[in-house]
C-alpha positions in Angstrom: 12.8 -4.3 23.9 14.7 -4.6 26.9 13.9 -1.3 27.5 10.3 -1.8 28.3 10.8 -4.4 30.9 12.7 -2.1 32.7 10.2 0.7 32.6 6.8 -0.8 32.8 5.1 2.7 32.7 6.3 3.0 28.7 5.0 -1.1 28.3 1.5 0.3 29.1 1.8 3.3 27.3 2.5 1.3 23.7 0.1 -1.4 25.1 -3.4 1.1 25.1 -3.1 2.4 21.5 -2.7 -1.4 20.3 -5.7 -2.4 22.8 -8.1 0.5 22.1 -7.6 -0.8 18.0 -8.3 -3.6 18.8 -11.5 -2.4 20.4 -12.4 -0.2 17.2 -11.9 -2.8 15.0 -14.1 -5.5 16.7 -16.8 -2.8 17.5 -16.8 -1.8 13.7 -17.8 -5.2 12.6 -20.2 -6.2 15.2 -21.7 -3.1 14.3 -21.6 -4.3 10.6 -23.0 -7.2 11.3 -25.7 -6.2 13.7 -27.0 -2.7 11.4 -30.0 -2.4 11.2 -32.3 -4.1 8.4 -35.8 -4.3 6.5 -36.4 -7.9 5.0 -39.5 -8.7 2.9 -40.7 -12.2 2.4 -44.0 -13.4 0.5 -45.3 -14.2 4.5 -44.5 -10.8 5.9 -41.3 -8.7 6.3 -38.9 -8.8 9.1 -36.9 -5.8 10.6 -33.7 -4.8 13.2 -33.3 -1.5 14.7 -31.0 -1.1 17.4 -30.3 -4.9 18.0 -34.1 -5.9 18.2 -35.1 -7.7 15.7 -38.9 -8.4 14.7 -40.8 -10.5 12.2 -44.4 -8.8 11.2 -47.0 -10.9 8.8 -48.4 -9.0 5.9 -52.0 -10.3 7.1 -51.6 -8.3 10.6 -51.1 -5.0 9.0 -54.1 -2.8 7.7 -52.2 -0.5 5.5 -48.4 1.7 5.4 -48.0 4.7 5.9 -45.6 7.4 6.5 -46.1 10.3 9.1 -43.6 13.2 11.0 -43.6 12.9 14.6 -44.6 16.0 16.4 -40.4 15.8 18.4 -38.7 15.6 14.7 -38.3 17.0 11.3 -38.4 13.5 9.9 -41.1 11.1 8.5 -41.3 8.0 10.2 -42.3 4.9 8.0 -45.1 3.1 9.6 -48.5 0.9 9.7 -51.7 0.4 11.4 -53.0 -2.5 12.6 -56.2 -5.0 10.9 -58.7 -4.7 13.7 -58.3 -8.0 15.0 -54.4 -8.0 15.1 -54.8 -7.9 18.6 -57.0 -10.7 19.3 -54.9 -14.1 20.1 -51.9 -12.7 18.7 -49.4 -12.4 21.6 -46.5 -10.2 19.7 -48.5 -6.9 19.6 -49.8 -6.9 23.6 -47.4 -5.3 25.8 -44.6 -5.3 23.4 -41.3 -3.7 24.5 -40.5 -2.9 21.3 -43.1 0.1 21.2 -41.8 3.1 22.6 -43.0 6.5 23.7 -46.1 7.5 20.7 -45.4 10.4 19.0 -47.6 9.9 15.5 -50.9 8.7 15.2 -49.2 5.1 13.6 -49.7 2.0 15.6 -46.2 0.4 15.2 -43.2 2.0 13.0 -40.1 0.8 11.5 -38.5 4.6 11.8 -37.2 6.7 9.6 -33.6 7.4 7.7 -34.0 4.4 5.4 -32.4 4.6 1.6 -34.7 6.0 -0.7 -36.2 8.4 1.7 -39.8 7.7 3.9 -42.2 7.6 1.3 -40.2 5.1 -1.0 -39.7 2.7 1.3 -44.1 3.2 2.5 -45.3 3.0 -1.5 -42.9 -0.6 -1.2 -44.1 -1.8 1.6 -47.4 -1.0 0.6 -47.1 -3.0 -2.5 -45.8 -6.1 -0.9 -48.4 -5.9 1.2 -51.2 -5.6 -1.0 -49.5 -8.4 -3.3 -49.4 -11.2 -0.7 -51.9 -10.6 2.2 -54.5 -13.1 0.6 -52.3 -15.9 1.3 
């Protein structure tokens, strides 16, 4: 021990790999705790992708649907809108959760969800048709 308070240089150099595990570990389980997420609820279903979260009501979506966008080789899940979801409903007007449009869908959840793009539509579909009467 005595030897690294003598040479400070060899200090540092056991010091990094210690600190830079550190800083995998801790990145590996926010990254656990923060993945990303599809939550359905009898009210609507809530999602994360990328660290932005966002709550949807089963009542604002006309139908799901699953479509390829024309700059990749996979299908993106999606839905369009009822045709008044824009009227006094704040969340879908300017939203900075919509990015650059590539399909013909009004908002999308993406794609690489388990059980593939049309699995995870036909479901959404279903909760959807189940409880938007409420």
């Amino acid at each position: 021990m005595r030897f690294y308070t003598e040479e400070p240089f060899y200090l540092v150099l056991l010091a990094f790999p210690v600190l830079v595990t550190i800083f995998l570990f801790g990145s590996s389980l926010s990254a656990l705790w923060r993945s990303d997420f599809i939550k359905l609820t009898d009210k609507g279903f809530s999602f994360r992708i990328g660290y932005r979260a966002r709550t949807v009501r089963w009542t604002d979506v006309k139908q799901f649907r699953f479509e390829r966008p024309s700059d990749s080789m996979y299908a993106s899940v999606g839905w369009d809108h009822q045709d008044d979801a824009f009227n006094g409903n704040p969340i879908w007007e300017g939203s900075k959760l919509e990015g650059k449009r590539t399909t013909t869908l009004d908002s999308d959840i993406g794609w690489g969800w388990q059980g593939g793009s049309e699995e995870v539509s036909a479901t959404l579909e279903e909760w959807r048709r189940r409880y938007s009467d409420r």
